[in-house]
C-alpha positions in Angstrom: 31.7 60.1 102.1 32.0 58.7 105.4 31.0 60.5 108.8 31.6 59.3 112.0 30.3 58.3 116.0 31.7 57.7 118.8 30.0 55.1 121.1 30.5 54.9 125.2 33.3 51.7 125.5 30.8 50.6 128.2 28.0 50.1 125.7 29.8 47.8 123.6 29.8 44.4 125.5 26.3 45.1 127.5 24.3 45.7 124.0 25.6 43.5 121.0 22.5 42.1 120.7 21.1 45.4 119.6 23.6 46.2 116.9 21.4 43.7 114.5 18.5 46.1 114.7 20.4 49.5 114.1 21.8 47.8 111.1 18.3 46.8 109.9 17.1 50.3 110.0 20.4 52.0 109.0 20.8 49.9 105.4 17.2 49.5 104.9 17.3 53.0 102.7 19.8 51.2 100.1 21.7 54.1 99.9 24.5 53.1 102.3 27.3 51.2 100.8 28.9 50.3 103.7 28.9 50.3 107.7 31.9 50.0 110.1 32.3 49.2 113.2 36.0 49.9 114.6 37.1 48.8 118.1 40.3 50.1 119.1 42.7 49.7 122.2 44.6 52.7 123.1 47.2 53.8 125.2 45.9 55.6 128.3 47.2 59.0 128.8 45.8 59.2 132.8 43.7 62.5 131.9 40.4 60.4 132.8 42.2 59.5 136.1 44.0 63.1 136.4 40.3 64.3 136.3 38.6 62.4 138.4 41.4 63.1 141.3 41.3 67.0 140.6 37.1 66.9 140.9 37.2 64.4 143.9 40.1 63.9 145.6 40.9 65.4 148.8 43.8 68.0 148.1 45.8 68.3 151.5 49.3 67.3 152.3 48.4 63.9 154.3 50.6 60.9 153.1 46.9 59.2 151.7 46.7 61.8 149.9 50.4 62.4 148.4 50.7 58.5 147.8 47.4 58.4 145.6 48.0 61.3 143.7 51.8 59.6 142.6 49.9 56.5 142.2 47.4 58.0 139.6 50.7 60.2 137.9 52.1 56.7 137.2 48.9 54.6 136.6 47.6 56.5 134.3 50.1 56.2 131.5 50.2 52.7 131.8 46.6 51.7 131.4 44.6 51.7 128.1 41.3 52.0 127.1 39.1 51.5 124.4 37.2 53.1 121.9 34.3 52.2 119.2 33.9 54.2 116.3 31.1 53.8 114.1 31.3 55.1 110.1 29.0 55.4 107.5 30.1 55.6 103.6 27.2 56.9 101.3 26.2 55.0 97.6 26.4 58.2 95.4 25.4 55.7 92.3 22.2 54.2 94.1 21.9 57.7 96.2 21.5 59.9 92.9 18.0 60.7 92.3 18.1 61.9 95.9 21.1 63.9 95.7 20.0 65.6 92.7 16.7 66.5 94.5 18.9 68.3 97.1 20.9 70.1 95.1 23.4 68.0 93.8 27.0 67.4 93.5 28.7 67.4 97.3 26.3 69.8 98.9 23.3 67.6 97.5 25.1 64.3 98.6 26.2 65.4 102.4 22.6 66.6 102.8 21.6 62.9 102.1 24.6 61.2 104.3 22.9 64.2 107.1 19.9 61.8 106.8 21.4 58.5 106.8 23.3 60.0 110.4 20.3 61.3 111.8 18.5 57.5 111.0 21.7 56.2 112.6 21.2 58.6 115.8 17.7 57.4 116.0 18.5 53.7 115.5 21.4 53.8 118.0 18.8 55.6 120.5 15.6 53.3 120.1 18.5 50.0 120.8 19.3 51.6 124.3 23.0 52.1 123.0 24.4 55.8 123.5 26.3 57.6 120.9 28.5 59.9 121.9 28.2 62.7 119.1 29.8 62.9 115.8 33.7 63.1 115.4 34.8 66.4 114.3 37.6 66.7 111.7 40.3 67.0 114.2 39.1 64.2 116.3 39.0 62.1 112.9 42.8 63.8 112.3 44.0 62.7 115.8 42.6 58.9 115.2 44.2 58.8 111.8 47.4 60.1 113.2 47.5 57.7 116.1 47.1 54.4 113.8 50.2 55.5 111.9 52.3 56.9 115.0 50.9 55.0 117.7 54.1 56.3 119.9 52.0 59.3 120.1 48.9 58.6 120.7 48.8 59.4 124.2 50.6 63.2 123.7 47.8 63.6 121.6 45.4 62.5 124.0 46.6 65.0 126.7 47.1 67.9 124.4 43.9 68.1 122.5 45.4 71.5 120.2 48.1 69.4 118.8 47.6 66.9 116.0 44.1 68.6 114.4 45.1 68.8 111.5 43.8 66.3 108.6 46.5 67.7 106.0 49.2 65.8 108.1 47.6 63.4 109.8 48.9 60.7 107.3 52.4 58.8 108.0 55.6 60.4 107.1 57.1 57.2 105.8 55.4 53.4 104.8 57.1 50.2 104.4 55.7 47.5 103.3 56.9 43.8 102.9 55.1 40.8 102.5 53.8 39.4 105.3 54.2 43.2 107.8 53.7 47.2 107.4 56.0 49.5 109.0 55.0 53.3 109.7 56.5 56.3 111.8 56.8 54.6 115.3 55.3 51.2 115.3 55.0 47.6 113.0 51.6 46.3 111.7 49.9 43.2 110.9 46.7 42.5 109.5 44.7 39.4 110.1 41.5 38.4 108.6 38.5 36.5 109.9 38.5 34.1 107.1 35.8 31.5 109.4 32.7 32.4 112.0 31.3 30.4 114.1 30.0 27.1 112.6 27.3 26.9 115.9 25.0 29.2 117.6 26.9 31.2 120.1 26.1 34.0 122.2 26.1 37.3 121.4 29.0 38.3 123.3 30.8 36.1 121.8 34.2 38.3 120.3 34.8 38.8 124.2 38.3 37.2 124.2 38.9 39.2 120.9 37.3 42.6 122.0 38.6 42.1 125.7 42.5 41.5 125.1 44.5 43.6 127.3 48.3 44.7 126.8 48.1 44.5 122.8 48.1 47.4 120.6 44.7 45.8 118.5 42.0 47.2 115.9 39.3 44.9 115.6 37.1 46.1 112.2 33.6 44.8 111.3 32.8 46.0 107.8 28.5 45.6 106.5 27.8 45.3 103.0 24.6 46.2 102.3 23.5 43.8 99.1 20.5 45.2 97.0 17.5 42.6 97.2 17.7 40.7 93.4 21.4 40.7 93.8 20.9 38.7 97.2 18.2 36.8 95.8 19.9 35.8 92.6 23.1 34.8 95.0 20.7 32.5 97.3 19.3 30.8 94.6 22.2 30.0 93.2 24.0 28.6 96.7 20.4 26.7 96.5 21.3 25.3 93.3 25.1 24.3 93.9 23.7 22.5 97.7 20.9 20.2 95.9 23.2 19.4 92.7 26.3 18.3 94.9 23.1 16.7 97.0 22.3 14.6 94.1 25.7 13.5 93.1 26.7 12.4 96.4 23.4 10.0 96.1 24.6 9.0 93.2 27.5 8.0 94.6 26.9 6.5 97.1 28.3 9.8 99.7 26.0 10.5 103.0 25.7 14.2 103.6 28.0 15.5 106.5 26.9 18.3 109.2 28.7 20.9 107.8 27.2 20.2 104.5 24.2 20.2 106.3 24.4 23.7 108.5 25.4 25.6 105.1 22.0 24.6 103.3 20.1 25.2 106.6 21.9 28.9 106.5 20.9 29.1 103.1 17.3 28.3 103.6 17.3 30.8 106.6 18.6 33.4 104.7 15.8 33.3 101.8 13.1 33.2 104.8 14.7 36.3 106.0 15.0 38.4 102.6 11.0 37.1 101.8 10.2 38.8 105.1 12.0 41.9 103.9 15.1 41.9 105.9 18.2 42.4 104.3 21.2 40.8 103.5 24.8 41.6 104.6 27.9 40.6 103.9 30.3 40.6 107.0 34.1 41.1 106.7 36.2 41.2 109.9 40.0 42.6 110.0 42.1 42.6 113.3 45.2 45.2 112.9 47.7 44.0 116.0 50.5 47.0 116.2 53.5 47.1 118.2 56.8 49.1 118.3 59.1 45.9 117.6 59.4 43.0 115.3 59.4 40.7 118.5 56.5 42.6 120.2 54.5 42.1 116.9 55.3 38.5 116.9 54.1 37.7 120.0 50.8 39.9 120.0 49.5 38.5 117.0 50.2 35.0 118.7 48.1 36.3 121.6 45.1 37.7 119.2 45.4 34.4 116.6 44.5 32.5 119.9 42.0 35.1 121.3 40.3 34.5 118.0 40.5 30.4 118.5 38.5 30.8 121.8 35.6 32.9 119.7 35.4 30.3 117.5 37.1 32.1 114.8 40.0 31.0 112.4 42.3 34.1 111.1 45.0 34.5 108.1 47.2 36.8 107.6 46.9 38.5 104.3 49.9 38.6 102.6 51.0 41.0 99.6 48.2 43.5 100.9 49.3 44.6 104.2 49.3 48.1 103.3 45.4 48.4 102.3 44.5 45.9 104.1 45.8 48.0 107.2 43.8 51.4 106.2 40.4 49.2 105.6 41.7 47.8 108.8 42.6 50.2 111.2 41.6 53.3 109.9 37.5 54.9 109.9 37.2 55.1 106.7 34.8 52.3 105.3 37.4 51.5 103.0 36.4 48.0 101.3 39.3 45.4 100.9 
């Protein structure tokens, strides 16, 4: 059951430090089951601009005023923007007891995901990061539509009465091959973050990811909230596998590396953490790169493979899974992969 926010672009890059905190307090209830965070670049259809002129621009037949109203008509179009969804999918297994104390079946479990938004709101608030208010079903309709026909995105934009409906907000047609997914009006492929950085980097540091201009691009952080004896069970057994292959390199005669190093030093810091009563998350990052041609796709994921390079990043591409890789992907749906 997943419910949506919409964040200000703005606050994305000028509060990542904050988003550790809001996830503390969001998965701390253990009911979530998962948290995403979607970034999307979309075509700009020129109403912000269109707007702005119409509330501020001087409306009288002087050339200044002619040649900036032609240069915002064709402007407009041609620029993008971006936009951050957030989405939060409920645990009706762990969530029970509390859906059955209000009421039960659907109406008992969207009172409890009511809650979990409302602790979201709050979280988002107390981290100086503005949400935006929560997507209604045509909104959700018009996002799902645009990742499958992204030729249309922008007609969408500018006529907000057309495209509301979630009962055809799905593809017409879906082709899928091996290494590419092809739907309506554009081709799709899905990379995955399969390496973060190894160092301490700053918080900003998806920049050249989150920042690439001129690419169609849907940059997908999903948060897996694990339960505490499930993370604790998993530590100690990372704990286990470091000081055995420890001992057999000894044995051996091996020296210990610093990557070798850095993993049991994460390990370590992860048990402080969960003994202090933080929790554990597990991170999976998927960039969806779109495009209307086979060429244009080849060179944009080029362009976002080395984007991810200077964020200290390594992507694959996941083959034989393009087509649900690309919904948990590109799509708000918490949809695990």
């Amino acid at each position: 059951h997943p419910a949506f926010v919409l964040l200000d672009p703005g606050e994305q890059a000028r509060r990542v430090s904050s988003w550790g905190r809001v996830l503390a307090s969001v998965c701390r209830s253990g009911r979530i089951a998962t948290v995403q965070v979607l970034e999307r670049t979309l075509p700009d259809s020129g109403t912000g601009l269109a707007e702005w002129w119409a509330a501020h621009g001087s409306q009288d037949d002087s050339f200044a005023s002619r040649t900036y109203a032609e240069l915002i008509e064709r402007a407009g179009p041609a620029g993008e923007r971006h936009a951050t969804t957030i989405s939060l999918s409920l645990d009706m297994k762990t969530a029970a007891r509390q859906i059955r104390t209000a009421g039960g079946g659907l109406r008992g479990a969207a009172a409890v995901l009511r809650q979990e938004m409302s602790t979201l709101t709050a979280a988002l608030r107390s981290a100086d990061l503005t949400p935006a208010g929560w997507l209604s079903p045509g909104q959700i309709a018009v996002i799902l539509r645009s990742a499958y026909d992204p030729a249309v995105a922008a007609t969408l934009e500018r006529h907000g009465e057309i495209g509301q409906s979630l009962a055809t907000a799905g593809p017409v047609a879906v082709t899928e091959t091996w290494t590419r997914l092809r739907t309506d009006t554009g081709y799709h492929v899905v990379l995955w973050i399969s390496e973060w950085p190894r160092s301490m980097v700053y918080p900003g540091f998806l920049a050249p990811l989150v920042l690439s201009s001129g690419i169609g691009r849907s940059l997908s952080l999903l948060y897996t909230p694990l339960r505490t004896d499930q993370a604790a069970r998993d530590i100690r057994k990372k704990k286990v596998e470091h000081i055995s292959d420890a001992a057999q390199r000894r044995r051996i005669g091996q020296i210990e590396d610093a990557a070798q190093t850095a993993e049991y030093t994460d390990v370590l810091q992860q048990e402080a953490d969960l003994t202090a009563g933080h929790g554990v998350l597990r991170v999976t990052g998927l960039v969806a790169v779109s495009a209307p041609t086979i060429e244009e796709l080849d060179a944009a994921v080029a362009a976002v493979e080395q984007a991810a390079i200077q964020a200290s990043c390594e992507t694959r591409r996941l083959v034989g899974q393009q087509a649900a890789a690309f919904t948990a992907a590109a799509l708000p749906l918490t949809r695990p992969v």
